[in-house]
C-alpha positions in Angstrom: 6.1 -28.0 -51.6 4.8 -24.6 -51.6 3.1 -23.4 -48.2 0.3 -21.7 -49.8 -3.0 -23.0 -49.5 -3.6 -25.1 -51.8 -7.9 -25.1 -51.9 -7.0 -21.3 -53.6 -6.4 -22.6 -56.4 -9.8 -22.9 -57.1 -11.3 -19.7 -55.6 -13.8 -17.7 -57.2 -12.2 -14.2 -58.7 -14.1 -11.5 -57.7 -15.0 -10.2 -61.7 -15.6 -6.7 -61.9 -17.3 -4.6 -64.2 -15.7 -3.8 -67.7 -14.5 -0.4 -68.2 -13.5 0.5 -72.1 -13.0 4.1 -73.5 -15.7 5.4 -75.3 -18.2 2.7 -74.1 -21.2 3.1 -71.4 -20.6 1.4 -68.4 -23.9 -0.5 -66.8 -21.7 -3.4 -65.6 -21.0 -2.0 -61.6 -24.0 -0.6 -59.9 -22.2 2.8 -59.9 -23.9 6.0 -59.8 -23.5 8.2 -62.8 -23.5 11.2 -60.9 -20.3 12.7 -59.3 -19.9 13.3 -55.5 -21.1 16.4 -54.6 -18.4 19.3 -54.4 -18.5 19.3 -50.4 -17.9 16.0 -50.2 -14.8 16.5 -52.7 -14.0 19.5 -50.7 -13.5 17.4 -47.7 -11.7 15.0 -49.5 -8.6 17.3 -50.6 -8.8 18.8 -47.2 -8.3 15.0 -45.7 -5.6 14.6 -48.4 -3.5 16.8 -46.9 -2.6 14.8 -43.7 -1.9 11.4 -46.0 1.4 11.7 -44.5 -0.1 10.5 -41.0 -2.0 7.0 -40.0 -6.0 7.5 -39.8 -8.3 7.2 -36.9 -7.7 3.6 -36.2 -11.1 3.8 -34.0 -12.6 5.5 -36.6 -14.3 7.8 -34.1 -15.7 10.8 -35.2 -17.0 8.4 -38.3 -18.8 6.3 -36.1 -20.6 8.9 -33.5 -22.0 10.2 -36.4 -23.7 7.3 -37.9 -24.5 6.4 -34.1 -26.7 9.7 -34.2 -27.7 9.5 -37.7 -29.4 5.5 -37.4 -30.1 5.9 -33.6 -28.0 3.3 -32.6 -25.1 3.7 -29.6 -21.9 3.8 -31.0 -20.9 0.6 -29.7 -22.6 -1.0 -32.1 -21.5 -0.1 -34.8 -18.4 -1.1 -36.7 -16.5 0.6 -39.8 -14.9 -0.9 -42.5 -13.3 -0.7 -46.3 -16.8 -1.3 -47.6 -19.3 -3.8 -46.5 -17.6 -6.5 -48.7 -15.0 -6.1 -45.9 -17.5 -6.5 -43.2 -18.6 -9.9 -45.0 -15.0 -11.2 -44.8 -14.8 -10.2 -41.2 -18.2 -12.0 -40.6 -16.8 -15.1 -41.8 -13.5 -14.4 -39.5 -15.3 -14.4 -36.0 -18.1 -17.1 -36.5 -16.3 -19.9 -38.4 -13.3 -22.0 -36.9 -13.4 -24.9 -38.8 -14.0 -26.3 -42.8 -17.0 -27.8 -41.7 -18.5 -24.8 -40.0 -21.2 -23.4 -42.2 -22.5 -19.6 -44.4 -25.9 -20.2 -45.7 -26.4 -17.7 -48.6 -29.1 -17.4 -51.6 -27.7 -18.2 -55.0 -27.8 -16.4 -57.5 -26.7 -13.6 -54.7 -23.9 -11.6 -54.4 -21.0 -13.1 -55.6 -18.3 -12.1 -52.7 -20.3 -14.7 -51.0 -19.0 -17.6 -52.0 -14.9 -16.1 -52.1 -15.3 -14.3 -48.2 -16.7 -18.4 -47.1 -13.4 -19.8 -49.1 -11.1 -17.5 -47.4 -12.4 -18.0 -44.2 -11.6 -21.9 -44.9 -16.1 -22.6 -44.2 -18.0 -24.5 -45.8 -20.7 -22.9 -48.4 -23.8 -23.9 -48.6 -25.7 -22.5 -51.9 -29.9 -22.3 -51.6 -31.7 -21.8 -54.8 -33.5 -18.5 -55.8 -37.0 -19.0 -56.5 -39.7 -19.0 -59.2 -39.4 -15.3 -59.3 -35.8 -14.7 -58.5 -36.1 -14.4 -54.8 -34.8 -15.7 -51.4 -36.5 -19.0 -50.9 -36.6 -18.2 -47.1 -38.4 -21.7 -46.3 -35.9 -23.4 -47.9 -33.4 -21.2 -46.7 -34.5 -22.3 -43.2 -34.0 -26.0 -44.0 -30.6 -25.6 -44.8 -29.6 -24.1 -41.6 -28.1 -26.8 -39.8 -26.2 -27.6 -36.2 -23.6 -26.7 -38.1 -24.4 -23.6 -39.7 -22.4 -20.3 -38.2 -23.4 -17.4 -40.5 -26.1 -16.8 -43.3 -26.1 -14.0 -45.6 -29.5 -12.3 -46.6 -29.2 -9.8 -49.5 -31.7 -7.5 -49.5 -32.1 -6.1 -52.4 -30.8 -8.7 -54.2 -27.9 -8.9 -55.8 -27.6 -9.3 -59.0 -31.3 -9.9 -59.4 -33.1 -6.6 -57.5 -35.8 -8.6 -55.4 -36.5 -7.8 -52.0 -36.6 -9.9 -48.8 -40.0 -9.1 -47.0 -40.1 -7.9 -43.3 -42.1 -10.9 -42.1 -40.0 -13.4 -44.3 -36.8 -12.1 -42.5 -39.0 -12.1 -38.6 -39.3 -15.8 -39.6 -35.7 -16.9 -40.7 -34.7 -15.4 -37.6 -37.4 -16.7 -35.4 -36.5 -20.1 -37.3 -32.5 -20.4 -37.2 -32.4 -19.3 -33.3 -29.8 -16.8 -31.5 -26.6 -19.1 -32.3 -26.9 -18.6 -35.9 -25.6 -15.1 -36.7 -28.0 -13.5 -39.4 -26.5 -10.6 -41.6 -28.6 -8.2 -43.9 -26.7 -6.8 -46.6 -28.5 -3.2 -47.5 -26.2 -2.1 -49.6 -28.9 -1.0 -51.8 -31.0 -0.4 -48.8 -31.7 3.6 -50.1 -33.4 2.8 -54.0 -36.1 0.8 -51.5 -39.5 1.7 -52.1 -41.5 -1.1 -51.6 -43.3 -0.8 -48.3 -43.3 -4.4 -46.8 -39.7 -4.6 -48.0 -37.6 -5.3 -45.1 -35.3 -2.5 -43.4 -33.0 -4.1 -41.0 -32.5 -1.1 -38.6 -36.1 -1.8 -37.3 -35.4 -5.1 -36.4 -31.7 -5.4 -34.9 -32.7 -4.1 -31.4 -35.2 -7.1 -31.3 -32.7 -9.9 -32.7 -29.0 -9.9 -30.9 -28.2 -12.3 -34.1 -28.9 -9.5 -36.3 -26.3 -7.7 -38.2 -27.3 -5.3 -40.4 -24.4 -4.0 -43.5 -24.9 -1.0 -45.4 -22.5 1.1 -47.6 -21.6 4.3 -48.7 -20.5 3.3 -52.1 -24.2 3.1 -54.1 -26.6 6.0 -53.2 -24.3 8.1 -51.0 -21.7 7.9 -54.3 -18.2 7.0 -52.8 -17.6 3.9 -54.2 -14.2 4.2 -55.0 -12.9 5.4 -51.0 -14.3 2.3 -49.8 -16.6 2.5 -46.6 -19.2 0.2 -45.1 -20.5 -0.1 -42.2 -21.9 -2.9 -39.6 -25.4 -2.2 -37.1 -25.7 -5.3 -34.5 -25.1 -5.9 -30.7 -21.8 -4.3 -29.3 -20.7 -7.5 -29.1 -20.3 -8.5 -32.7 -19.2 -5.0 -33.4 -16.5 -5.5 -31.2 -15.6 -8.8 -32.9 -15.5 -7.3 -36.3 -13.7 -4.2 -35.2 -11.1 -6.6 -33.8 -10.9 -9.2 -36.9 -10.6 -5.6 -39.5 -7.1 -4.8 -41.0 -5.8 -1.7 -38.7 -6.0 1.6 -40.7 -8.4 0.0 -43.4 -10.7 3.1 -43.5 -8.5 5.9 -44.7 -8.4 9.4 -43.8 -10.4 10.2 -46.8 -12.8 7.5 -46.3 -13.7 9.1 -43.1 -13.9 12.7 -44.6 -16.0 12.3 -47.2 -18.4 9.5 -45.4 -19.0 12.6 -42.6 -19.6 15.1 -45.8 -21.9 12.7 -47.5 -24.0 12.2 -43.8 -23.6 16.3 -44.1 -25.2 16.4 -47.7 -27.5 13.4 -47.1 -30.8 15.2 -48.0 -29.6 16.4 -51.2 -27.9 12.9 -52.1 -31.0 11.1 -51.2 -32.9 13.3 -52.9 -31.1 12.6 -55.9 -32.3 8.4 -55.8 -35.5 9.6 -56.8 -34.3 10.4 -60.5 -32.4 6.3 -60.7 -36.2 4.9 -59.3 -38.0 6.5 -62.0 -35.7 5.6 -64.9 -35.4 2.0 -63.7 -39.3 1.9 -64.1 -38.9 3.4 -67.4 -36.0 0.9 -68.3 -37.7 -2.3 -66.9 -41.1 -1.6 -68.8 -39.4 -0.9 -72.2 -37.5 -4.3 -71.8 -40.6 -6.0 -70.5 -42.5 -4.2 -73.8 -39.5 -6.2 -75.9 -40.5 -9.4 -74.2 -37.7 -9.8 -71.9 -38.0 -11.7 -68.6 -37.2 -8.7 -65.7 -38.3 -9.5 -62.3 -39.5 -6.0 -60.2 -36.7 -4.3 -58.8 -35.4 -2.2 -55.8 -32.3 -1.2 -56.4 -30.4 0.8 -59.4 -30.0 -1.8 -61.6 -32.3 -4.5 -63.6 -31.9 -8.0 -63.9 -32.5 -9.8 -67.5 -33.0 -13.6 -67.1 -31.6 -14.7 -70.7 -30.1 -18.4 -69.9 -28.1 -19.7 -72.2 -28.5 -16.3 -74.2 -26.8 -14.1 -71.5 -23.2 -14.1 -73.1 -24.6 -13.4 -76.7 -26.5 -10.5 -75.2 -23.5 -9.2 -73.3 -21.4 -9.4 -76.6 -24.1 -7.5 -78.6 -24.8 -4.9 -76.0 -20.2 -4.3 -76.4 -20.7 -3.6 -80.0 -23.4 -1.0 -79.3 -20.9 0.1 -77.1 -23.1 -0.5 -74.2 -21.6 -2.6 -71.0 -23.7 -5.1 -68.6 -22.9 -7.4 -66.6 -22.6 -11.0 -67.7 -23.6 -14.0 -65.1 -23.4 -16.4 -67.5 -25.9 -19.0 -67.7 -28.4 -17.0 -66.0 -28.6 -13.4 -67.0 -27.4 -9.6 -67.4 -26.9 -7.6 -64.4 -27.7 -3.7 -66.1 -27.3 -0.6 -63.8 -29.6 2.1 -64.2 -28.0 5.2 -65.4 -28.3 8.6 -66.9 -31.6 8.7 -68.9 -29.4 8.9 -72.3 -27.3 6.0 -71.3 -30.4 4.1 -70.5 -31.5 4.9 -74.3 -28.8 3.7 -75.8 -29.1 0.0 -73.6 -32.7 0.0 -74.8 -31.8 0.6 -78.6 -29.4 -2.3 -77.7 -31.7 -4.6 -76.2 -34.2 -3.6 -79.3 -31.8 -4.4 -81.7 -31.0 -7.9 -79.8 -32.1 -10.6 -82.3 -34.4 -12.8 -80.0 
């Protein structure tokens, strides 16, 4: 008999987006645009000591994102992106299979692998009406049981927001042995103003932890660094619980460079929330169902039509993101790219 677990067998795979020559890619939540040349200028420059082992404290990474949020330093932890950080979540609250995560569905879907892993005990809650945490019913499946729940905020794949007082009352509601996380990685397209930002609540709540990421807006998806706001406590946990050496040299690098050049990259958001108004309202104007969204991508609700969508959008040479029965996940890109998913989605026989 083999010694390998055997519940792996029916894991989730973690399906990421398509990638075909010649074809637009909406399928990741990437940003179109390059990193900036300083931030690839301190990336060759880290690439020359790849020969010795990174900053296993990840120092110099971490004061400055300490000064940067106004946090101490001892609260924070680092790691290969924040889909790391969720795995390392599940690795210091839950002990045993029928220790329980909480988490929205349909949310991000490292959810339910990162719970599997850690051998817990998943317990899905229902987005509502308008494709949004349920937080009341959220609350009501907390039980004595439940060790972690997962709040993702934006949304993905749907773009809704969590609002401050709706998060005040999960955590009010779940009490200070439930650990609470906030994953912002889209925290920067946020313009809604009674959207929640975690960072003004995690000095009031010790069972706050607050992710964010450097691989959306600050455009480093593919060095893989994330980071984790709560008490020093949990940051301790997680930094003990993290793969030594996970956050390479060049991670560190070009985070610093990007917290360097954060004005410009910032700046530079502005351009994906005005095109993902533009995009939403033409598919709205086509009579597609598109909840409001916070983030750099749109969310299509097409049911049992998703699939049939996704194959149509591949022959216009378009790519989205299939969650099959329930919609199209479709990142907002360069204003040209967006053109062409429109003339797709126009050309979709509905």
């Amino acid at each position: 008999m083999t010694p390998i677990r055997p519940d792996l067998d029916a894991l989730p795979a973690y399906v990421p987006g398509r990638a075909i020559p010649g074809a637009i890619k909406l399928a990741s939540n990437e940003v179109a645009l390059p990193p900036l040349p300083s931030v690839l200028a301190a990336i060759a420059e880290a690439a020359t000591v790849s020969n010795r082992y990174p900053d296993l404290a990840v120092t110099s990474l971490t004061q400055r994102l300490a000064t940067a949020r106004g946090v101490a330093a001892e609260r924070i932890a680092v790691g290969c992106g924040s889909v790391s950080l969720c795995q390392q979540l599940v690795n210091i609250t839950c002990r045993e299979t029928t220790d329980e995560v909480v988490y929205a569905w349909r949310s991000f879907e490292a959810y339910p692998i990162v719970t599997q892993i850690g051998a817990a005990k998943a317990v899905t809650v229902a987005l509502d009406a308008g494709f949004r945490h349920d937080i009341d019913a959220m609350i009501a499946a907390v039980t004595p049981r439940t060790r972690l729940v997962f709040v993702c905020s934006p949304n993905n794949p749907t773009g809704t927001v969590v609002h401050r007082e709706e998060l005040v009352r999960l955590l009010d509601a779940v009490g200070p042995d439930v650990l609470v996380a906030l994953d912002e990685a889209y925290r920067e397209y946020v313009r809604l103003p009674d959207a929640v930002d975690g960072l003004d609540l995690v000095d009031r709540y010790p069972n706050l932890v607050v992710l964010r990421t450097f691989s959306k807006a600050y455009r480093l998806a593919a060095v893989r660094v994330g980071y984790a706001i709560g008490t020093p406590e949990v940051a301790t946990a997680l930094r003990k619980v993290g793969s030594p050496f996970a956050v390479s040299t060049i991670a560190q690098a070009a985070a610093m460079a990007a917290l360097d050049a954060e004005r410009e990259l910032l700046g530079a958001v502005e351009d994906v929330v005005r095109e993902r108004v533009r995009v939403r309202d033409a598919l709205l104007g086509l009579g597609y169902t598109v909840p409001p969204t916070e983030s750099n991508f749109v969310w299509a609700s097409l049911g049992e039509r998703t699939q049939p969508f996704a194959v149509h959008c591949l022959e216009q040479k378009v790519i989205v993101r299939p969650f099959h029965p329930d919609g199209c996940r479709i990142t907002v890109a360069l204003p040209e790219e967006n053109d062409a998913l429109i003339a797709a989605a126009t050309s979709f026989p509905r």
